[in-house]
C-alpha positions in Angstrom: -1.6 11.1 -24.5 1.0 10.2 -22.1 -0.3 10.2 -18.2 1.5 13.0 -16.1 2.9 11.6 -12.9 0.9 12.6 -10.0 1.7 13.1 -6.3 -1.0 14.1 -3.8 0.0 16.6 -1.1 -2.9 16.3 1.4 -3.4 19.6 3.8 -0.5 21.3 5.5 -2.7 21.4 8.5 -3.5 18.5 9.0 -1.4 16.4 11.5 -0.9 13.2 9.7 -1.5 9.9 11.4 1.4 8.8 13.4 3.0 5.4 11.5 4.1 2.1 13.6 4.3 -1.6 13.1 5.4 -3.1 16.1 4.7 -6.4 14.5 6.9 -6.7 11.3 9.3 -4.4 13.4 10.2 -8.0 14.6 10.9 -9.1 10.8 12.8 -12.3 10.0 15.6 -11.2 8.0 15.4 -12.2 4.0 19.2 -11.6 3.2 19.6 -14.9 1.9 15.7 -15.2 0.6 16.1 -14.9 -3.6 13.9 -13.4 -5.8 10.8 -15.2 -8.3 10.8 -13.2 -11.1 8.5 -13.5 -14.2 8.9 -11.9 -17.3 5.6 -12.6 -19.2 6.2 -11.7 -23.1 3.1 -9.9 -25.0 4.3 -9.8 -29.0 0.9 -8.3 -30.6 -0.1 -9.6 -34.2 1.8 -8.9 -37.3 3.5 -10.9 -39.6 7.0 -9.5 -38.7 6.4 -10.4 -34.9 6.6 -14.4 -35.9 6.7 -17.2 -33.1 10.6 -17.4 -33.8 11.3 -13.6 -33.0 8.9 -14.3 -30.0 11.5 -17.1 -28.6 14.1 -15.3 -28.8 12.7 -12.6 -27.5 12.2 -15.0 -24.3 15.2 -16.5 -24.4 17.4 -13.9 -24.4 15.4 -12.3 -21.7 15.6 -15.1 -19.6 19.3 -15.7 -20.2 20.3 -12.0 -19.4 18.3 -11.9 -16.0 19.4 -15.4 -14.7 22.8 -14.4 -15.6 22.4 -11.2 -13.8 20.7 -12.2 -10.7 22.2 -15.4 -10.5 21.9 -17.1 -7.5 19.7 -14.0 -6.0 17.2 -15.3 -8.0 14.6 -17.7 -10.1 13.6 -16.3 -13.3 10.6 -17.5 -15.5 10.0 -16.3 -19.3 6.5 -16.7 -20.2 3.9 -15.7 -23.0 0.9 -16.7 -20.7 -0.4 -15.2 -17.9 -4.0 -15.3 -15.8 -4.2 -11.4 -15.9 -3.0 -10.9 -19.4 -6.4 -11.0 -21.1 -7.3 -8.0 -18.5 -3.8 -6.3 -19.3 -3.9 -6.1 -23.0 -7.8 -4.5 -22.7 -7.4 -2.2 -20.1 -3.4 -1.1 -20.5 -0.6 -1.8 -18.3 -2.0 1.3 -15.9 -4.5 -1.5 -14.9 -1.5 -2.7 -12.6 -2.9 0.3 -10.2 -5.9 -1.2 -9.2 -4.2 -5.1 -8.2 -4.0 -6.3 -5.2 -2.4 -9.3 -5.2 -0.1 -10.4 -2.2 2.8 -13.3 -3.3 6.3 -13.7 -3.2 6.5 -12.8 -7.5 7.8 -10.0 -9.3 5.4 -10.1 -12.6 6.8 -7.9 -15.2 4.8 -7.5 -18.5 6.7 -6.8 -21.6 4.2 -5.9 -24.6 5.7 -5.2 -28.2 4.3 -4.3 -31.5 5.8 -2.8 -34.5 4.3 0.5 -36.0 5.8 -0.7 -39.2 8.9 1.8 -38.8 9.8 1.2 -35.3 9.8 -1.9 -32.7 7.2 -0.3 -29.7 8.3 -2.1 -26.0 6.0 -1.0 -23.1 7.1 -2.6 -19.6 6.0 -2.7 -16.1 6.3 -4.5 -13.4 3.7 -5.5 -10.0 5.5 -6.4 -7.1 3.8 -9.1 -5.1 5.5 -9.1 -1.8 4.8 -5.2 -1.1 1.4 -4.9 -3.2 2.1 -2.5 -5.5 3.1 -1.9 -9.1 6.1 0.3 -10.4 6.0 3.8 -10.6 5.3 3.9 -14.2 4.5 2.8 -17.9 8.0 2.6 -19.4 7.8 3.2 -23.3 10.8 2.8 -26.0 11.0 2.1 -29.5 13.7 1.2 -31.8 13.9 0.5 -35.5 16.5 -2.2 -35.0 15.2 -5.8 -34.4 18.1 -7.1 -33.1 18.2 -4.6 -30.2 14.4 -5.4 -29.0 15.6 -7.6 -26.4 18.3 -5.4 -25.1 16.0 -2.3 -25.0 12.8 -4.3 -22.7 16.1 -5.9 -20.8 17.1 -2.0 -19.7 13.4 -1.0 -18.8 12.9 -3.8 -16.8 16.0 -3.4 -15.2 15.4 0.1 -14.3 12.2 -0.8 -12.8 13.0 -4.6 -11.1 12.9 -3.1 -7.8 15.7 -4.2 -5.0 13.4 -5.0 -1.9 15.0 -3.9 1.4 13.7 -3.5 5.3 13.8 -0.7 7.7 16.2 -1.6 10.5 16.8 1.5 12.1 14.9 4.6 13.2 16.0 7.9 11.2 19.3 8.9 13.8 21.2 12.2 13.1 21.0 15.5 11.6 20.9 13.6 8.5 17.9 11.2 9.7 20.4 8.0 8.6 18.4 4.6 8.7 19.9 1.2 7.6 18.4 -0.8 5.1 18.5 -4.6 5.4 18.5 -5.6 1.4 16.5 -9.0 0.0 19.3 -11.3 -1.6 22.1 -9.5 -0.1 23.4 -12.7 1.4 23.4 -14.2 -2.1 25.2 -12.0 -4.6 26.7 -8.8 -5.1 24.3 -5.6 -4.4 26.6 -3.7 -5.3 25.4 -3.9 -9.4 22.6 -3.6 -8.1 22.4 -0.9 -5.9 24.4 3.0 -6.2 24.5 5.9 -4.2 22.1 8.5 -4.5 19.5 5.5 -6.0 15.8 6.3 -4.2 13.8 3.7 -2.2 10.1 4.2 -1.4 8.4 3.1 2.1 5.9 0.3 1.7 2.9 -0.4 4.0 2.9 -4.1 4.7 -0.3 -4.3 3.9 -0.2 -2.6 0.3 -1.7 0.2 1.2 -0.5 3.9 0.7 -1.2 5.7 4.1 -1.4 9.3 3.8 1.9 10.1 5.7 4.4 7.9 3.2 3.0 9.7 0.3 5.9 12.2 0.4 8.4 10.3 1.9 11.4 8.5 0.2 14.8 7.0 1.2 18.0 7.9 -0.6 21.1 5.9 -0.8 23.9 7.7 1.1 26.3 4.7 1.3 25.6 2.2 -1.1 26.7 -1.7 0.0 30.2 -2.4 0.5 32.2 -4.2 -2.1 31.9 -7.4 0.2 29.7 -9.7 -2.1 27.3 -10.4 0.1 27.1 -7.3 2.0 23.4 -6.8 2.0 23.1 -3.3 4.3 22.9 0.2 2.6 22.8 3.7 4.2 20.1 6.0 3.3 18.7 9.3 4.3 14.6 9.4 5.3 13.3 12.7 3.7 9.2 13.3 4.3 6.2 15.9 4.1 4.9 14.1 7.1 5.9 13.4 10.5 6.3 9.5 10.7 6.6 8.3 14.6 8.4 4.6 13.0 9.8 3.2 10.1 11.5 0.1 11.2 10.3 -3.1 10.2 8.6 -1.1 7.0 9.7 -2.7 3.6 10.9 -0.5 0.9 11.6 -0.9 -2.9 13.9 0.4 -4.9 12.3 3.0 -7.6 13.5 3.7 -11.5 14.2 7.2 -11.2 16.1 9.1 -14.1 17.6 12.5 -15.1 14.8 14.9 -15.7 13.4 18.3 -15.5 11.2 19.1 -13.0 7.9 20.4 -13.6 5.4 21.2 -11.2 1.8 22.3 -11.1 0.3 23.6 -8.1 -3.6 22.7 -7.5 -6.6 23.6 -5.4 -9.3 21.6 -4.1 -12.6 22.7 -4.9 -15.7 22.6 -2.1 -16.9 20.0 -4.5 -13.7 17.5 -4.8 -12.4 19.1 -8.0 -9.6 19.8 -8.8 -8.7 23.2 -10.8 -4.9 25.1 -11.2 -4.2 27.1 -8.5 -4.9 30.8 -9.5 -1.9 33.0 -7.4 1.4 32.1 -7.6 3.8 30.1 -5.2 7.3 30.9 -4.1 9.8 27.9 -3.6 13.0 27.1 -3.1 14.3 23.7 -5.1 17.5 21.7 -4.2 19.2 18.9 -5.0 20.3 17.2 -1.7 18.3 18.0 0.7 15.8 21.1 2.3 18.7 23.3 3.7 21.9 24.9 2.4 23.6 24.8 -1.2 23.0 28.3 -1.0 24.7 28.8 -4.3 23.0 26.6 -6.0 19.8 26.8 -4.9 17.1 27.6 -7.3 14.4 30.4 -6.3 11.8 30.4 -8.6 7.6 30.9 -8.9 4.6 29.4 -10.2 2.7 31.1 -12.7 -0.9 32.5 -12.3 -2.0 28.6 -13.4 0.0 27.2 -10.7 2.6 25.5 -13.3 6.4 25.6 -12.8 9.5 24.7 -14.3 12.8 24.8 -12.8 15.2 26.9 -14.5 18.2 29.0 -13.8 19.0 32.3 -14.0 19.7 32.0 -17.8 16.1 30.4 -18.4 17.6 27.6 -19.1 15.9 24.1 -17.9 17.5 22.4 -15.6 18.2 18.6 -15.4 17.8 16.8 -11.5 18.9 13.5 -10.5 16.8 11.2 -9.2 15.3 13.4 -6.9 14.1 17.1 -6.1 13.2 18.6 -2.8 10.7 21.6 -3.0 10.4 24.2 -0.1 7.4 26.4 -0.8 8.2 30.1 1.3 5.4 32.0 -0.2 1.9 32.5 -1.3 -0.4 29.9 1.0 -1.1 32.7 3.8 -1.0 32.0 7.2 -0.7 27.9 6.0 2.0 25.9 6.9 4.3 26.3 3.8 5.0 22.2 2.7 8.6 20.8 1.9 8.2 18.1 -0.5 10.9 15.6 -1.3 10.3 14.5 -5.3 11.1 11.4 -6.6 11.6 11.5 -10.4 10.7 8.8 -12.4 10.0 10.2 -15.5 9.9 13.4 -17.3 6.3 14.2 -16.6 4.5 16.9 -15.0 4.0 16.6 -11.1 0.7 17.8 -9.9 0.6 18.7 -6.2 -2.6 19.5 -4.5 -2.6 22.7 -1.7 -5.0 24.2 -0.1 -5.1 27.5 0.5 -5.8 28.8 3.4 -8.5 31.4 3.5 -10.7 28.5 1.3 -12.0 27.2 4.7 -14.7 24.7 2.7 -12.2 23.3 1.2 -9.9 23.1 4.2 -12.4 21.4 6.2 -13.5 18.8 3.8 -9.6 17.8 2.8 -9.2 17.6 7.1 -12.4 15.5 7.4 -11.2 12.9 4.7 -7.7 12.7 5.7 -9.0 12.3 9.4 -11.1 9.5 7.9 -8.4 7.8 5.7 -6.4 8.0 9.1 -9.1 6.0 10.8 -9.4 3.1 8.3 -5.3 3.2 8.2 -4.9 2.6 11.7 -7.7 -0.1 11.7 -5.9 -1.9 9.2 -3.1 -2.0 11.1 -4.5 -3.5 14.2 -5.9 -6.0 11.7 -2.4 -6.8 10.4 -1.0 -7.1 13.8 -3.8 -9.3 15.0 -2.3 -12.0 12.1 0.9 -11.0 13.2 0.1 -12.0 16.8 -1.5 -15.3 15.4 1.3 -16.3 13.2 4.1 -15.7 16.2 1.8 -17.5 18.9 1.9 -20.4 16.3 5.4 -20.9 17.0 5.3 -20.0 20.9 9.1 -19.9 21.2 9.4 -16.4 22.5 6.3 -15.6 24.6 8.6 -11.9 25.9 8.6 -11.1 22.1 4.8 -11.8 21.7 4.3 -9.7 24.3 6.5 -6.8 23.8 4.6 -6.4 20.0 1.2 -7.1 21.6 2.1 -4.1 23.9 3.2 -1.6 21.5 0.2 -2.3 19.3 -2.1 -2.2 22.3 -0.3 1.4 23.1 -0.8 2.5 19.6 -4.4 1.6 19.9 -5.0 3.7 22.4 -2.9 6.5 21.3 -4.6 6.5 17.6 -8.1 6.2 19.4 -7.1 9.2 21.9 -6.1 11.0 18.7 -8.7 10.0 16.4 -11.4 10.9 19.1 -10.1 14.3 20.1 -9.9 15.1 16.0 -13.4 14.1 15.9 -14.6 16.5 18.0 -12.2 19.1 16.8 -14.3 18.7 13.0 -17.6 18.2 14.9 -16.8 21.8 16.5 -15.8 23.2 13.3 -19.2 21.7 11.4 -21.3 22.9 14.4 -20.3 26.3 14.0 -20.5 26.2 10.0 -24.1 24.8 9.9 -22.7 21.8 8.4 -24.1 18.3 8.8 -21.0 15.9 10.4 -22.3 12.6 10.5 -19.7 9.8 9.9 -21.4 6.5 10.6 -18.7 4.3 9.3 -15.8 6.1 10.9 -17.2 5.9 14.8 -18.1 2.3 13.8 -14.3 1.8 13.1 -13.5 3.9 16.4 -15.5 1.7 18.9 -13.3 -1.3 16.4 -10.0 0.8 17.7 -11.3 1.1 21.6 -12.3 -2.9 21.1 -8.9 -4.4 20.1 -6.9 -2.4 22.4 -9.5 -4.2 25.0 -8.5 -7.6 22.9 -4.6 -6.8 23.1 -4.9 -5.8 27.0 -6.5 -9.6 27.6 -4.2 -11.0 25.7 -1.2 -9.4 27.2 -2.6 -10.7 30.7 -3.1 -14.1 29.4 0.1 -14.6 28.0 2.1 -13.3 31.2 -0.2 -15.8 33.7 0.3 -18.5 31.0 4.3 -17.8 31.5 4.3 -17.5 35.1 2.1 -20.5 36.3 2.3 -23.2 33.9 6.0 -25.4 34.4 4.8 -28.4 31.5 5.2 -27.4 28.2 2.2 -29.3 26.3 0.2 -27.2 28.3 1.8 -24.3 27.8 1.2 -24.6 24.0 -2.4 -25.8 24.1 -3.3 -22.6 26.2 -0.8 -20.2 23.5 -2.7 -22.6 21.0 -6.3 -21.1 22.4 -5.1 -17.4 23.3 -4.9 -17.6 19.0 -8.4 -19.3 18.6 -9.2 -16.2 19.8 -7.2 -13.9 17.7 -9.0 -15.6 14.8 -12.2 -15.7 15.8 -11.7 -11.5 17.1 -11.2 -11.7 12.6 -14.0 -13.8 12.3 -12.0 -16.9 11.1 -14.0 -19.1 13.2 -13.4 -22.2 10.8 -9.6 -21.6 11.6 -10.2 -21.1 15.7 -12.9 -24.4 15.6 -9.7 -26.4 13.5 -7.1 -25.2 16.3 -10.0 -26.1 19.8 -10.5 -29.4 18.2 -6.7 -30.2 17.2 -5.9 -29.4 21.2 -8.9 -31.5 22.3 -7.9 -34.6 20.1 -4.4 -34.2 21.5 -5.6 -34.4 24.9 -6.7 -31.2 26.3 -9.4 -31.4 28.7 -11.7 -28.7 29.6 -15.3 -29.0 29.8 -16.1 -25.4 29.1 -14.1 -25.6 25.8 -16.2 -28.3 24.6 -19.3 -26.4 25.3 -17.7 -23.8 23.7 -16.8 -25.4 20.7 -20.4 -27.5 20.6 -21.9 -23.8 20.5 -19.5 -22.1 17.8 -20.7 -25.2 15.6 -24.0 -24.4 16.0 -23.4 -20.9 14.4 -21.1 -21.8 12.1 -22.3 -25.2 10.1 -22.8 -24.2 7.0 -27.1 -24.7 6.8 -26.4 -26.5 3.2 -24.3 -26.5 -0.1 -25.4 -23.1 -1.0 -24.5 -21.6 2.3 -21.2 -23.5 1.8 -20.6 -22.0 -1.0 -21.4 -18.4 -0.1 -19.1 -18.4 2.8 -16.3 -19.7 0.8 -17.0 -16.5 -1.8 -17.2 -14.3 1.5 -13.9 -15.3 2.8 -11.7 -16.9 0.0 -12.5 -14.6 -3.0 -14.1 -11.2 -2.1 -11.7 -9.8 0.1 -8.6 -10.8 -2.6 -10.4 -8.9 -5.7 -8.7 -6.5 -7.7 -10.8 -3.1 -8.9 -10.6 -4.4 -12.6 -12.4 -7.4 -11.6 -14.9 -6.4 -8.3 -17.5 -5.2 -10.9 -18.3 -8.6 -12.1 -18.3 -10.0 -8.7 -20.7 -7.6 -6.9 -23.6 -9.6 -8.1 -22.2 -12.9 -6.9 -21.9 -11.0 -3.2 -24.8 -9.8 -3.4 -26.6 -13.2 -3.1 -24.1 -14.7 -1.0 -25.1 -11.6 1.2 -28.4 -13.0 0.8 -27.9 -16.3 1.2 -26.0 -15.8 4.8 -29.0 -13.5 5.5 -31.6 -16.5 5.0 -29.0 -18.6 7.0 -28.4 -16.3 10.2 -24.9 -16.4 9.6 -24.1 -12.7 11.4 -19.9 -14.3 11.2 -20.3 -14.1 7.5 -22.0 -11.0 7.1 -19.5 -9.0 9.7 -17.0 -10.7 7.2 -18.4 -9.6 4.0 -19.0 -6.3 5.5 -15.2 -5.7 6.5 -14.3 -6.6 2.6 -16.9 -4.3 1.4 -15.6 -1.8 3.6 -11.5 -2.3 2.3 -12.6 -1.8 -1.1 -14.4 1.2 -0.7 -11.2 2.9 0.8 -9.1 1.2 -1.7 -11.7 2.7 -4.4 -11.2 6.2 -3.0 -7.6 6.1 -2.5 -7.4 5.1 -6.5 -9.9 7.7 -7.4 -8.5 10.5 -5.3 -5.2 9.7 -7.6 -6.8 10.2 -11.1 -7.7 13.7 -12.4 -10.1 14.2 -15.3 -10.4 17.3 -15.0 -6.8 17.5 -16.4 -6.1 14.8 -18.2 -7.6 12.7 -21.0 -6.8 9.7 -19.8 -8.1 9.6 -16.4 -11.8 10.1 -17.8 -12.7 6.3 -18.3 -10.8 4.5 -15.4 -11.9 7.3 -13.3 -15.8 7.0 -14.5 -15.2 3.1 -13.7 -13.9 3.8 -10.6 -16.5 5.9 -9.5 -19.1 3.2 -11.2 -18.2 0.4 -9.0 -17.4 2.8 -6.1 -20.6 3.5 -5.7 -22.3 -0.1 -6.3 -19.7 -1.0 -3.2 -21.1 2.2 -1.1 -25.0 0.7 -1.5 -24.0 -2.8 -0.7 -21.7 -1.5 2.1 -25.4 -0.3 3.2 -27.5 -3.0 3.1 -24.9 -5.3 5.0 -25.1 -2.0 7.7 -28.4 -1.9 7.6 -29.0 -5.4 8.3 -26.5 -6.1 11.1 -28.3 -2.9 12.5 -31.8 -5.0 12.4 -30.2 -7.5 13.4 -28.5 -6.0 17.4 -32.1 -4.2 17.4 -33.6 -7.5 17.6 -35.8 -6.6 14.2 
């Protein structure tokens, strides 16, 4: 059975959390930066799939896409790969749970041959923005000569233009302008059409609530300059989004299809059932407003499922996109407009929550308030490397400044936020007899309060360093230790120790750094091979792990735990503990997307999921636990 496509629509009341990167808003343009693209070749076992058909296979795939790209890009051809063992057990949907961060497009192709037709199944992960393509794209053809052409059109469909946000939505038509990868180097305009649909990419791979239901579409396409690498497209979204510049997009396969809808409820208890009463929308095909006449009215059934149809009954074909308006049937709710991308011809399941259903209600606000917490977190954490990697170059100290500003203003405005949503579900709990206690989350709020406090130092530094310092070794060694202590705020107190002992060999004096650096050695030596070799685990492996592969590393970080524990090593702990932590949201952001209840297919991955979600959870504990012990002196 053939996955449906699902969408999550979180609750219409909550007030999303506000989006900015003041960090990558600061991008380098990649115009002229090509593309590494891999095509790795699967053909499964049967005497008709022979080592000859397999070349050519490669060949002609390699050929086609170097000829295409051309000087936009590298392309590889391969029939190995260090995931492909994990691919061909668990199915191309494993792609989901990777989190790999490179500069490769990997694109699988598997065929076999059902002894009629020639089965191709293609997808693609996307190393630069951390995420996979939409879907698993399926064809089959009885004619061995057209195998290669037929996996050369799926992964064309899905290769995935990369662009950047370099505009803020202007207009009645919120226009932005898009900033395309390789533009400088060929001709986008193959490449890239009008009306073709981008989706916003978090820079750190992550899906934050608010760019769920957003997407860009091409309203002018590049001009027929060559290497004209801008494009104009409309920003349509569920959510208010405060800033989209400096976000990356990608360019998304989306094809002709009906649209099919089915409306769900969340139960008190997480699950997820077909929304009993029926919804009223409005469905267009270029927007929320107007095309009056061509508008289609239509409603869900008692189950919650729609299909759009005119007033013939007749089903009717959309491109590329669809932007449901719901005008009915949620009470006093906020009725949600959701802009569809359509990438295949599957079901879309939508979650709502009704209004009267106040468990419900709550529980979705409480989790989205808490997914909002560990989203702007992760950004601070991101700009902190941003910070680190721009002070490495020191040429503009204004610019440093003007992003360590706006990130230290959108600390404070997500912890203002944050806080005074706190104490809005507190309220609501109180008065309900339920239990709020969130542990984690006002853990992650002092964290918020704590790097505003970091960014305001920083901010001072910097300016004194620019106004009172003339010589310009000095000026570097002091930019040199304002990000020794960027790093060690992360923890990476190997990397602040290398950049305090590269300063002081090149002739920095200052006898309070050397105390300083005497005493982080002290805490930071590893105590002996062992300990070595944990904190290597802690900071090289654990945080890069994938959720196909974190099961059968959860014992190895459970005794480098233990080993840091027997070596005081509190850096290492806070370390392991701030992994631990990014896979459990990661976990539940991947579970939250799977529905067993519905469909076949989810039931294992999501049983998995859950599996090594909760052996996270309990190790998540006992590094609390201990790091509690260990500020109560126990």
């Amino acid at each position: 059975m053939k996955s449906p496509c699902f969408l999550q629509l979180f609750c219409p009341l909550q007030v999303a959390a506000a989006l900015a990167l003041p960090a990558t808003a600061q991008a380098q343009s990649d115009l002229n930066e090509p593309y590494n693209l891999t095509i790795v070749v699967h053909v499964a076992e049967n005497r008709l799939l022979t080592d000859v058909f397999r070349r050519r296979i490669e060949r002609d795939l390699h050929d086609g896409f170097q000829s295409a790209l051309g000087d936009m890009g590298h392309v590889t051809v391969t029939n190995k790969h260090r995931r492909l063992a994990d691919v061909l057990a668990r199915g191309l949907k494993s792609l989901d749970g990777w989190k790999d961060r490179d500069d490769q497009k990997i694109h699988f192709v598997l065929i076999d041959y059902s002894g009629v037709h020639y089965e191709i199944q293609t997808r693609q992960y996307d190393g630069a923005i951390g995420r996979p393509s939409p879907v698993v794209r399926h064809d089959r053809t009885r004619d061995r000569d057209f195998v290669a052409k037929a996996a050369a059109l799926l992964i064309k469909q899905d290769f995935g233009i990369l662009g950047t946000v370099r505009t803020e939505p202007e207009g009645a038509k919120n226009l932005v302008k898009i900033e395309l990868r390789g533009g400088g180097l060929g001709d986008m305009t193959r490449w890239i059409k009008k009306d073709d649909v981008f989706a916003l990419a978090s820079p750190d791979g992550s899906t934050p609530s608010a760019l769920r239901w957003s997407l860009l579409q091409v309203e002018e396409a590049p001009a027929d300059d060559p290497h004209n690498g801008m494009c104009v497209c409309r920003f349509f979204h569920r959510y208010r989004v405060q800033s989209i510049a400096g976000y990356r997009c990608i360019k998304i396969g989306t094809v002709q299809a009906p649209l099919r809808l089915r409306w769900l409820k969340t139960m008190p208890d997480g699950k997820l059932k077909p929304l009993d009463q029926r919804l009223a929308v409005e469905i267009r095909r270029n927007g929320f407003d107007g095309e009056e006449v061509s508008k289609l009215a239509s409603s869900s059934d008692s189950n919650g499922f729609l299909e759009a149809v005119d007033d013939k009954h007749k089903i009717v074909q959309f491109n590329n996109v669809a932007f449901v308006r719901v005008v009915g049937g949620l009470g006093d709710t906020t009725l949600p407009e959701v802009p569809i991308a359509l990438v295949d011809d599957q079901p879309i399941f939508i979650e709502v929550t009704v209004a009267k259903d106040f468990d419900t209600l709550f529980s979705i606000s409480k989790s989205n308030w808490q997914s909002s917490i560990a989203d702007s977190v992760q950004m601070q954490a991101n700009l902190f490397k941003s910070l680190e990697t721009m002070g490495a170059k020191a040429e503009n100290r204004a610019e440093i400044i003007e992003v360590a500003t706006s990130g230290m203003k959108r600390a404070n405005e997500d912890h203002r936020k944050l806080l005074a949503e706190r104490k809005t579900l507190e309220d609501k709990a109180r008065k309900s007899n339920k239990e709020f206690n969130t542990p984690i989350e006002d853990r992650r709020l002092r964290q918020l309060e704590e790097y505003a406090k970091t960014l305001e130092q920083f901010i001072v530094d910097q300016k004194k360093i620019e106004d009172t310092e003339n010589d310009p070794q000095r000026k570097k060694w002091l930019s040199d230790i304002e990000r020794a202590k960027l790093l060690k705020k992360e923890l990476e107190i190997g990397k602040a120790i290398e950049i305090y002992e590269r300063i002081q060999k090149e002739g920095y004096k200052d006898a309070e750094l050397d105390e300083h650096v005497q005493k982080l050695h002290k805490l930071w030596d590893p105590r002996n091979k062992e300990h070595e070799e944990a904190r290597g685990f802690i900071y090289r492996v654990w945080p890069t792990l994938d959720s196909a592969h974190l099961e059968e590393k959860i014992s190895t970080a459970q005794k480098a735990f233990q080993t840091c524990k027997d070596a005081d090593d509190l850096f290492s702990i806070q370390k392991l503990l701030k992994g631990t932590e990014g896979h459990a949201d990661r976990l539940t952001k991947e579970l939250s997307e799977l529905h067993p209840e519905l469909v076949v297919d989810d039931e294992k991955p999501a049983q998995q999921l859950k599996k090594v979600s909760e052996q996270i959870a309990k190790l998540g504990e006992e590094i609390q636990y201990c790091l509690k012990a260990r500020s109560d002196g126990k």
